[in-house]
N, C-alpha and C positions, 0 to 999 in steps of 0.2 A: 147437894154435890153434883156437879158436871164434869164432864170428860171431852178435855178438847184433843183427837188424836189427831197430827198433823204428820203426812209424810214428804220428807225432803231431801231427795238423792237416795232414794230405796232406803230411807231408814224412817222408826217410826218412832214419834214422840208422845209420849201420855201424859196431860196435863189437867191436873185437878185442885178446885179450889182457886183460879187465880184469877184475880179481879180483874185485870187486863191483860192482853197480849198483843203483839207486833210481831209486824214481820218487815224488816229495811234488808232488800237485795241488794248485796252490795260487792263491788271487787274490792277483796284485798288479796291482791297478787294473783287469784285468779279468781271465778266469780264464785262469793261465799254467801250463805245466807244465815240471817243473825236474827237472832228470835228474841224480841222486848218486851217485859213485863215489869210492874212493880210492887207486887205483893205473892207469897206463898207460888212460888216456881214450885213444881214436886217431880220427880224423872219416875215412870215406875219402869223396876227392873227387878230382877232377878238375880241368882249365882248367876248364872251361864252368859244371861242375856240384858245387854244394856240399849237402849236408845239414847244415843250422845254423839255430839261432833267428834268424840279427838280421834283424831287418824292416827295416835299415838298406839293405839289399843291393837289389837292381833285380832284381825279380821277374818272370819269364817265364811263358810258359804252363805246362801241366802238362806233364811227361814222367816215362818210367820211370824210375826208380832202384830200385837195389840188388836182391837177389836175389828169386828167387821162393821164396814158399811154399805148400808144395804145387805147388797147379796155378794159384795166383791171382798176377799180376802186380801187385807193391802199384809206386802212384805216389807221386811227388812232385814240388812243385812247382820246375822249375826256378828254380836261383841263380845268377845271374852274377856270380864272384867275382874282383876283383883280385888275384892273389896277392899285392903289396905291401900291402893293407889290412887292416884288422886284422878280430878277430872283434867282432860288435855283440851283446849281450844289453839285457834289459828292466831297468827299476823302472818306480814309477808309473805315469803316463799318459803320455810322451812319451819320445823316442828320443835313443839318443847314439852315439857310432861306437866303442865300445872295449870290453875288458875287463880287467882286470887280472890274469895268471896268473903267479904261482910258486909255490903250496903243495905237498902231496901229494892233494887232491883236488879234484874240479873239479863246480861247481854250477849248472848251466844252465836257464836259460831256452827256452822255445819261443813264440814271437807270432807272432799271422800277419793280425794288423792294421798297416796304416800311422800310426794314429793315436799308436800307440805310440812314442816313439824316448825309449830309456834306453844307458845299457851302462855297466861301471865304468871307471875309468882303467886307460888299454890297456898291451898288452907285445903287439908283433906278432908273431904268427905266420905260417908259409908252407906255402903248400899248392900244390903242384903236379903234376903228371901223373903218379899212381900213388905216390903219394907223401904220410905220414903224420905228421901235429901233434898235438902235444900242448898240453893247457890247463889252465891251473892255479890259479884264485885265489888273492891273497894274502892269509892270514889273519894282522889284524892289528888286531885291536878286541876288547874285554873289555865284557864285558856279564853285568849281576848281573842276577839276578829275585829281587824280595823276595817269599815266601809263594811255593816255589817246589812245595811236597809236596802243595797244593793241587790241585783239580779243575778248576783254570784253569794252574796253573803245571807240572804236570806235562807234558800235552800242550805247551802253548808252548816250556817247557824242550827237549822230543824236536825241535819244529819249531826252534828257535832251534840245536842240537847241529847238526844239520845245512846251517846257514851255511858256505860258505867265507870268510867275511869277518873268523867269529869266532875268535879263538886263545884267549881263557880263559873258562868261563862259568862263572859262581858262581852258587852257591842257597843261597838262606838261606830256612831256616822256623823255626817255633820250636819244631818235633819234627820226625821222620819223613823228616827230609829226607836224612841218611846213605844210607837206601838206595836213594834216587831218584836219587842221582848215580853210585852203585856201578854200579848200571844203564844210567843213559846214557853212563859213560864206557867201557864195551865196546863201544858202537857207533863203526865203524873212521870218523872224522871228525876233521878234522885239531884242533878247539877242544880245552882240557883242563881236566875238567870238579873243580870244588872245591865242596865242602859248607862249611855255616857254621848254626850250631844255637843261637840263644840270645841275647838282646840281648847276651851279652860278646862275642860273636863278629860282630856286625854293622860295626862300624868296621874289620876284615878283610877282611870281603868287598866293601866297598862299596870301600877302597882303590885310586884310580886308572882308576877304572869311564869306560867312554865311554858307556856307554847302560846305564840305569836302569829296570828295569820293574817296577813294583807292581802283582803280581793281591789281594796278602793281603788278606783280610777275611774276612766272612762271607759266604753265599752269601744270595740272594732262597730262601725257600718260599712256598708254596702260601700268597696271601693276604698275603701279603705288600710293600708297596711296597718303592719306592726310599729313601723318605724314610724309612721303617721301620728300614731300615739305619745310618740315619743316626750315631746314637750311637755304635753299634760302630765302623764304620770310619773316622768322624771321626779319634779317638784312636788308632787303625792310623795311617793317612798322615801325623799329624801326628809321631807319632814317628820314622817312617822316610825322610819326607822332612826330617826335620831330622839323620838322622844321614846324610843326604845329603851337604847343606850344610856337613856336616862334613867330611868323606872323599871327595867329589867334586863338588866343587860348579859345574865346568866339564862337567860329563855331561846329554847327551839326559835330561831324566824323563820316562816315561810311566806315565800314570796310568792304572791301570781298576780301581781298586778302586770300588766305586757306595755312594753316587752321585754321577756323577762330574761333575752340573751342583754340586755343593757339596764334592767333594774335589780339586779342583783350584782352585778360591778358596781352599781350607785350604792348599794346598802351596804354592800361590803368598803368604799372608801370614807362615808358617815362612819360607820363606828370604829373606822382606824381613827379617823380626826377625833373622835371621843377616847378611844385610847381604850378600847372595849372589846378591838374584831375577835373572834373566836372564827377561824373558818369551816369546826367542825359544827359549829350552831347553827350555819347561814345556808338553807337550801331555797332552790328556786324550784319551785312544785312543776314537774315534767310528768306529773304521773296521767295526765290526761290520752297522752301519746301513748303510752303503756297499754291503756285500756281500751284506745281503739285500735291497735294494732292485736291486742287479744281479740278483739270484737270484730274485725273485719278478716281476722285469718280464720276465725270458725266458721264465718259467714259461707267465706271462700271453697275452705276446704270441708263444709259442712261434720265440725268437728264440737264433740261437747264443750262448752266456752269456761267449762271449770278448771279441764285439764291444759287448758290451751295458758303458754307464758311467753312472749315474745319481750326480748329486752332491747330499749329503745335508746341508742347514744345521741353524742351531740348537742345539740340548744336545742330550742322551744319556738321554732319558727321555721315556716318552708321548707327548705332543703338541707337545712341544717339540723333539720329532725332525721335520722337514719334508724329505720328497723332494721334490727339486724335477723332477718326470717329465717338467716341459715342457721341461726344458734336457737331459735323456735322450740318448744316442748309439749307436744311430743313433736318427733322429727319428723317433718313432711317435704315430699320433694315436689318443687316448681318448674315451670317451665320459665326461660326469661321472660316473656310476656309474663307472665303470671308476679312474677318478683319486681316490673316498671311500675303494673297496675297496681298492685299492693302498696308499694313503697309513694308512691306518687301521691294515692288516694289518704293514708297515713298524713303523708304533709300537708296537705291540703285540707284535711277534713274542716278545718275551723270556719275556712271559708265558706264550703258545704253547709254549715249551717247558716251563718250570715246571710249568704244569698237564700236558702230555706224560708227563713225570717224574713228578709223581702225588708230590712229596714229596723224590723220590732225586735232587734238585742240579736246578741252574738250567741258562744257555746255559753251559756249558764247553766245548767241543770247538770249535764256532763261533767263540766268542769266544778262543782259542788262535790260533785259524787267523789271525783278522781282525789279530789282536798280532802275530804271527809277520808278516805285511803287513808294518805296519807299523814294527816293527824292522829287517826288509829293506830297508825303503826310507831308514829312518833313517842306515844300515850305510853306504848305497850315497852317500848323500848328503856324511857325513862322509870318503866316499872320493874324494871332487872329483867325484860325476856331478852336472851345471849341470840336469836336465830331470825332478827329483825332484818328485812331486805328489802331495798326498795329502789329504782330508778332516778334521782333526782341531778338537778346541775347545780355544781358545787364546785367552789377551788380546785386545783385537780392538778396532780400532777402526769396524771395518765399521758396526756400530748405535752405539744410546744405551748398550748395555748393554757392560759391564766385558768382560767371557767370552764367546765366542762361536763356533760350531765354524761355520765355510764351506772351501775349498778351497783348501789353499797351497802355497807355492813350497818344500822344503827344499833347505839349503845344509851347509856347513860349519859354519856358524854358528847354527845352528837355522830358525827361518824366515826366510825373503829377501824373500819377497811376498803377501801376500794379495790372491786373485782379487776382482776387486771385480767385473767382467764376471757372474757368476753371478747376481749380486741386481738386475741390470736386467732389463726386458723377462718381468716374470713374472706368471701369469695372474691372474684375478681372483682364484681359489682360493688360490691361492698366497699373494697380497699377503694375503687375509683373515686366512691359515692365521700367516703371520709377525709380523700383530698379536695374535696373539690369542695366541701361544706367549710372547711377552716378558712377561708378567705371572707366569708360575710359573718362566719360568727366573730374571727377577729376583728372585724370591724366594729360590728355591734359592743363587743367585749371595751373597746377603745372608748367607744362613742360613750358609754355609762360613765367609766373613770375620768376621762376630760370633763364632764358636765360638773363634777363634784368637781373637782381639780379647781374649775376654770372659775365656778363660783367663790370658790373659797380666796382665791387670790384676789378677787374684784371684793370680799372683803376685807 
């Protein structure tokens, strides 16, 4: 028997017995960190004292736990846990009391904000005085990535393989993708991972799918716009979301193929022509802008990047990306310099890394991470969690304009709510920044729907 104790956010975990362990840092809604295994998870605890992520629990001051190393006493912060209540983990931005465990591996969460309350549909476990539980998510959702051999679908693929929510995950590219699933299916993860090569092969894989994700296209180079992309991936998403529409047309889609202020009006008029739209299924993944505007305002304000949530309106491109800093959590105050450079740096970042790369690929890794978000959230949601939140662009009634990315509510059902609370009470900057961004996302918005439009008539 071994003892792996590992401390994460002033809390300490006791692991014995367990054939393997992970650790994938990851944002969801602010930066969480999730702990992977797939055999014999054990938590040791106590009456008084638990090591556990749910920020649902009644939090005490600090005290010791678990052993020393070396000569240094590591802390954590007391948990007062009912042994009758179940375990709480995270999504999103807000808190739930449960998690759901029966598979063969277990994929945890750590928060250590209140703000938080998530957790999936529970199975209680008990914990008592010397005395050891097991936990085990159910995996039980199928989720395709189309353009999965890609420099975006690769990584998201690794981050998505390690879901305990997922039980089958397909990739489809239209080469090279054989051996990227050869690869990820030796990783010990309870999903089971299936390749598909070749438009004959796409009405296979899409088969039965609950969550849909498109990174295919091309990438941005050096000099390059969004709108530069445009032709290429137009004819990408239009194909794929129509063999969607086909083969699962009650599936989560998420889009990132760019640009994505005009491939999600193109997705969205495809499965009107199929006679399938749902606009509460069809998001454009904006969460990348989420997480560097988290990540550059801790930077800024030299703040913990757990507690930090900044909510990001608008589309998925330049200046039509707007942080909105003054709605920021916790509250910080800027000077206008401070709110041009922030806000600036936010829209630009992608370029930031293009020109970084000098040539060799765009944001991938980033953009993996911010996907992997938001499929987790999507996962957790389709799992009964009621406290799911996430940034995406979506139909929208919020403005004048058709499309529109603010912060929403997911459900079972795709979206439940859109935050309206966010677009009040915003500064001058702000209100300038939201008039002056509707004039190219409208366009972009136009330019998607003509493209489908213009084709279908010319058939």
């Amino acid at each position: 028997m071994f003892n792996h104790n590992v401390i994460r956010n002033n809390r300490s975990f006791a692991f014995e017995s367990v054939e393997s362990l992970f650790f994938s840092c990851w944002n969801i809604g602010f930066l969480s960190e999730r702990l992977m295994h797939t055999e014999k998870l054990r938590f040791s605890c106590n009456s008084k004292m638990a090591a556990t992520s749910a920020t649902g629990f009644s939090v005490g001051s600090t005290a010791s736990a678990g052993p020393r190393v070396g000569s240094t006493q590591l802390k954590a912060s007391s948990v007062k846990l009912n042994p009758k209540n179940y375990l709480t983990s995270f999504s999103g931005l807000k808190a739930g009391n449960s998690v759901s465990c029966e598979s063969q591996s277990s994929f945890l969460g750590d928060e250590s904000t209140l703000v938080l309350k998530q957790g999936y549909n529970s199975k209680a476990w008990r914990c008592s005085n010397r005395s050891y539980s097991r936990v085990q998510p159910q995996a039980s959702y199928k989720v395709a990535i189309l353009g999965a051999s890609g420099g975006i679908g690769q990584p998201l693929a690794l981050l998505v393989k390690m879901s305990p929510l997922v039980s089958e995950l397909n990739l489809y590219d239209i080469a090279n993708v054989k051996g990227v699933a050869a690869d990820l299916s030796h990783c010990n993860t309870p999903s089971k991972v299936s390749d598909f090569t070749g438009e004959s092969e796409l009405a296979a894989c899409l088969r039965d799918v609950d969550v849909v994700v498109i990174p295919a296209g091309v990438p941005r180079k050096p000099g390059m716009t969004r709108d530069d992309l445009f032709n290429i991936n137009a004819n990408i998403v239009k194909t794929l979301v129509g063999a969607v529409a086909d083969n699962c047309p009650n599936a989560f889609i998420h889009i990132i193929s760019n640009p994505v202020n005009s491939t999600v009006p193109i997705a969205a008029e495809v499965l009107k022509q199929k006679g399938v739209y749902d606009p509460k299924k069809l998001f454009g993944v904006t969460t990348l802008d989420v997480v560097r505007a988290n990540t550059f305002l801790a930077q800024k304000k030299n703040l913990k990047l757990i507690d930090v949530d900044v909510p990001v309106i608008g589309g998925h491109a330049g200046i039509t990306i707007l942080p909105l800093l003054s709605k920021a959590k916790p509250s910080v105050t800027f000077t206008d310099e401070e709110v041009q450079e922030l806000t600036v740096r936010i829209q630009n970042a992608g370029t930031e890394v293009v020109e970084a790369k000098a040539g060799a690929g765009s944001a991938t890794l980033s953009m993996a991470y911010a996907a992997a978000r938001f499929v987790e959230s999507s996962l957790r949601a389709l799992d009964g969690d009621t406290d799911v939140y996430e940034c995406s662009f979506i139909q929208s009634e919020l403005t004048e304009l058709p499309f529109f990315a603010s912060r929403v509510k997911l459900g079972k059902d795709g979206v439940e709510v859109v935050i309206l609370s966010e677009l009040q009470g915003l500064t001058e900057y702000e209100q300038k920044a939201l008039q002056e961004l509707k004039t190219e996302l409208k366009a972009s918005i136009e330019k998607g729907v003509a493209f489908v439009q213009k084709q279908a008539v010319a058939a």
